[in-house]
N, C-alpha and C positions, 0 to 999 in steps of 0.2 A: 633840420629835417631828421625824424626818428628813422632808423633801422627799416625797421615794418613798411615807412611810408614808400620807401624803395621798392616793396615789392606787391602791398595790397593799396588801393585806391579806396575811400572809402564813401561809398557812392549816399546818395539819399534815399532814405524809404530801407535803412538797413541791409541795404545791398554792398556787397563788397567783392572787387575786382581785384585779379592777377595783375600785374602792367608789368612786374621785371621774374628776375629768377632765371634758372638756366635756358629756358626755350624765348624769354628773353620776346613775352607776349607782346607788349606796345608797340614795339619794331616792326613787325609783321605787319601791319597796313599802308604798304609803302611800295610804288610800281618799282621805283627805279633802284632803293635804299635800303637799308635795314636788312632784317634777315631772312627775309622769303617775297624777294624783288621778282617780277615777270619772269625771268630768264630761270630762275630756279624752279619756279613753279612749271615754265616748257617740259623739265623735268618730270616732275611728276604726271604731268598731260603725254609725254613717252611712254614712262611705267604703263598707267592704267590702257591705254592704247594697246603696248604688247601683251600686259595680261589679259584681253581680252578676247586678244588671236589664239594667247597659248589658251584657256580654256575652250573657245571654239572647236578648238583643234580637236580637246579632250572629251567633246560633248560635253560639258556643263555650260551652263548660263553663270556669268558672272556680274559682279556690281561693284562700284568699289563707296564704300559710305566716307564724307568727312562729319564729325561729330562738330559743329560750330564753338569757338570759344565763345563764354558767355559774352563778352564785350561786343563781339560781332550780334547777338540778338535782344542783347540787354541796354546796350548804348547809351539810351536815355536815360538808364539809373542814372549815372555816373555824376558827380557833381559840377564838374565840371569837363567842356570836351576835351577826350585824351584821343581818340581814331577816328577817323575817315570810318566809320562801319562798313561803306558801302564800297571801301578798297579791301574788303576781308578776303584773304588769300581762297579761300571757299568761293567765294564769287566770281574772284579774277581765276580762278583753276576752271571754271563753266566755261569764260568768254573766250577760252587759248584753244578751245577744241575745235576740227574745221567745221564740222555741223553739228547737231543736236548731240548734246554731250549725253543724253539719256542712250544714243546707239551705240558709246562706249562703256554704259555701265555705269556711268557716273549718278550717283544719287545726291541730288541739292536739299538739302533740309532749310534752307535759310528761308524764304519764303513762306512755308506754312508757319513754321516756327515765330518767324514774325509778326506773322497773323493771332497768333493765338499768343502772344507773351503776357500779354494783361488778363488774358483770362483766368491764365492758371501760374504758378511759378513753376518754370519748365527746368528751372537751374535751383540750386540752393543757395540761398541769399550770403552765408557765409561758408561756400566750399565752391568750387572750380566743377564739379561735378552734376551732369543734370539729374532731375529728379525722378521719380517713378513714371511721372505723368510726363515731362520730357521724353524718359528713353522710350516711354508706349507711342509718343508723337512720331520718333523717331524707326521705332517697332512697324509701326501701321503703313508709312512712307516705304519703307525698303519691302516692306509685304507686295506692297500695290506694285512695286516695279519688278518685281522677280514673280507676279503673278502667280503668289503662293494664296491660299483662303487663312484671312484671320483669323487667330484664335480671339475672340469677341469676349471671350469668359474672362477675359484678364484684368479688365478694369473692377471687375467684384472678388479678387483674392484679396486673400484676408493681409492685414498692416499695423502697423506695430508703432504709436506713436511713442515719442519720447523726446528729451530737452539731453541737444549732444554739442559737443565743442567738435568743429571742421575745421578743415585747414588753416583757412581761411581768420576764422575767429579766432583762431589757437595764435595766431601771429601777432596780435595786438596785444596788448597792455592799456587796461583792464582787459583780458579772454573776452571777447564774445559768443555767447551759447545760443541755438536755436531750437526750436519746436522743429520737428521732421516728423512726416509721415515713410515709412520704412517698407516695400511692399514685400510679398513673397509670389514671386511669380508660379516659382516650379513647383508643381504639384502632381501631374501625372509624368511627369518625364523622371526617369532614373539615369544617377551617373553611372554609369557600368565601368568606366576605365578614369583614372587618373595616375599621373607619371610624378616622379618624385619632386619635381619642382610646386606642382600643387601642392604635396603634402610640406612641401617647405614654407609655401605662403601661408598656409594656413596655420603651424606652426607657430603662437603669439612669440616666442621668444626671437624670431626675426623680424620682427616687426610691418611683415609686408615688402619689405624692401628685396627679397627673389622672387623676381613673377614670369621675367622674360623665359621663356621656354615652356610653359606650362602648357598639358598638355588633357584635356577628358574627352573625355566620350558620355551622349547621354541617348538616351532610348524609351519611346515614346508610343508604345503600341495604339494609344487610343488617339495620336493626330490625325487632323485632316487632310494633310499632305505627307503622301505615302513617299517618302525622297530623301535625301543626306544633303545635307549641306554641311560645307567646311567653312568656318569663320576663323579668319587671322585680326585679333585687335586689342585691343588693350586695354583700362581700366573700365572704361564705361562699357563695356563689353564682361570682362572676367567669369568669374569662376564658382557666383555668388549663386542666391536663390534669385537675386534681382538683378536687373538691368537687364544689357541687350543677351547675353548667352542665351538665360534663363526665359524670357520671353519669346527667343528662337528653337528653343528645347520641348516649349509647350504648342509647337506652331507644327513642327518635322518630325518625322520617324525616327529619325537620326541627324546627330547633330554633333559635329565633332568641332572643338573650339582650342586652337593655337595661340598665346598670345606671343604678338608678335607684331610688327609693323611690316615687317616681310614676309616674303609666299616661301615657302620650302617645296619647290617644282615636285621633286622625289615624293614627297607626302604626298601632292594632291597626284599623281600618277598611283600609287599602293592604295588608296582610299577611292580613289573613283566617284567622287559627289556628282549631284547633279547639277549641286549651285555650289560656286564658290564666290565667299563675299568677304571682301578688306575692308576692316575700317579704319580710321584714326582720329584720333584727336586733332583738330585744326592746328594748334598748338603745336603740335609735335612736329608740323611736317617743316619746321623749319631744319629737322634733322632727316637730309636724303635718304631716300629708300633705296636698295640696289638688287631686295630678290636673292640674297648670295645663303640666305637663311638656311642652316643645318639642324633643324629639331634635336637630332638624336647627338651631334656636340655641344649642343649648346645644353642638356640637359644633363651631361655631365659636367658641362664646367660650371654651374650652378651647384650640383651637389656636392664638388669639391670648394668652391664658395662657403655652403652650409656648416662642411665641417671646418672651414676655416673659418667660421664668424662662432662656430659653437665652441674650439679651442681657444681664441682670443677671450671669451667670456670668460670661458674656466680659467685661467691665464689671472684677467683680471680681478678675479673672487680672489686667487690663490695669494696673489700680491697684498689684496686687501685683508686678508685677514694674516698674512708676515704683518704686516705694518700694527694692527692692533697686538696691544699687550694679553699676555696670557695672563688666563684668571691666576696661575703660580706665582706669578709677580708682583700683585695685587695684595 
């Protein structure tokens, strides 16, 4: 068994699945087992329940979104079965609620999603991540339940095709590369504020890898919903012209996006939204949430992160060229 096979599946019709790696995806469809068994997910059915008092409290409306892994709506790629789909912790998070999990906020993507997976590719065949037309499935869904008016103009921004290596494909031997259609959602929205951990992801010399803390602001005078929403969520969310920020940037007046898997209470109290909405990757929530979130420490110890990942560079240039002979020697 190769390396790769450990952590991608590689399904039929060029699809290719997560199933190990550190959130330790294939486990996850298991009531009693594995790593996001019933009792853990009560858990999370707590969280979203008290964030839903503490925003009441605060006059906002709240939501909380799970992003589905693709194995939960893709299944049938696969080439063989690896999950129970229909134990996907997204599902079983619905059924722990005492009533209508929609009067907690809860927003279920898994059903329309369903619905529509042949129509379109809602995920990218080799990356973990959905696609345009995914995150607008996903966009239109959290619209309808926060009873915001969609921005409709979105499926016609303009996109950017091109043949790219994802995660996904990058982990095999032979690479496999994809056609991607690439959209740009944001267009009349402006970022007006971003905090130094954006500017460190976007920064190529760190490779993406500091994002937790990040922190914009964008501003949208020509939305149809005159209102501020706060989003706390992470990659299918970020910092991009695309996906979910970006398509909630074009939707609000104001749009203020934390990435983060937790609330920072203190934030949404100084900011005062009128929605505040969590998302996360299904994926992730094998890692408890706890809410203990400090934006303004955690974006320090990030930028001390920065200068310590841009020191060890210098560090190892400096080493690397001790080691090479001087043209004197020569």
């Amino acid at each position: 068994m190769s390396h790769a096979s450990l952590f991608v599946h590689q399904g039929i019709d060029g699809w290719l699945f997560l199933v190990g790696g550190s959130n330790f995806v294939s486990t996850l469809y298991e009531r009693d087992s594995g790593h996001l068994p019933d009792r853990a997910l009560a858990r999370w059915r707590d969280l979203i329940v008290e964030r839903k008092r503490r925003c009441d409290a605060l006059g906002a409306k709240f939501a909380h979104l799970v992003v589905p892994e693709k194995l939960t709506i893709y299944s049938h790629k696969t080439a063989e079965p690896l999950v129970d789909a229909d134990l996907a912790p997204s599902l079983r998070l619905g059924q722990l609620f005492e009533r209508d999990p929609a009067a907690y906020g809860y927003v279920d993507l898994v059903p329309l999603m369903r619905t529509h997976r042949d129509d379109v590719d809602l995920y990218w065949r080799t990356d973990t991540h959905w696609t345009p037309l995914g995150c607008l499935l996903g966009y239109e869904i959290l619209c309808d339940a926060l009873g915001l008016e969609r921005n409709d103009d979105l499926i016609a921004r303009p996109f950017i095709e091109d043949v790219r290596l994802l995660d996904l494909g990058s982990k095999l031997e032979p690479p496999v590369y994809e056609t991607i259609r690439e959209a740009t959602w944001r267009q009349d929205a402006t970022r007006v504020y971003d905090n130094a951990v954006v500017r460190l992801l976007e920064a190529h010399e760190y490779g993406g890898e500091i994002h937790v803390g990040c922190h914009a602001v964008f501003k949208n005078p020509r939305a149809r919903n005159k209102c501020k929403l706060l989003l706390f969520g992470d990659s299918f969310a970020g910092v991009s012209p695309y996906f979910l920020t970006a398509a909630l940037a074009e939707t609000v007046s104001e749009l203020e996006f934390v990435w983060s898997a937790n609330v920072d209470w203190a934030l949404v109290k100084r900011s005062k939204p009128d929605f505040v909405v969590t998302e996360t990757a299904e994926r992730y929530m094998a890692i408890p949430a706890n809410d203990r979130f400090n934006l303004r420490r955690t974006e320090i110890r990030q930028v001390l992160l920065g200068r310590r990942r841009r020191f060890e560079a210098w560090l190892r240039d400096w080493r690397e060229k001790r080691r090479q002979p001087s043209s004197k020697s020569t």
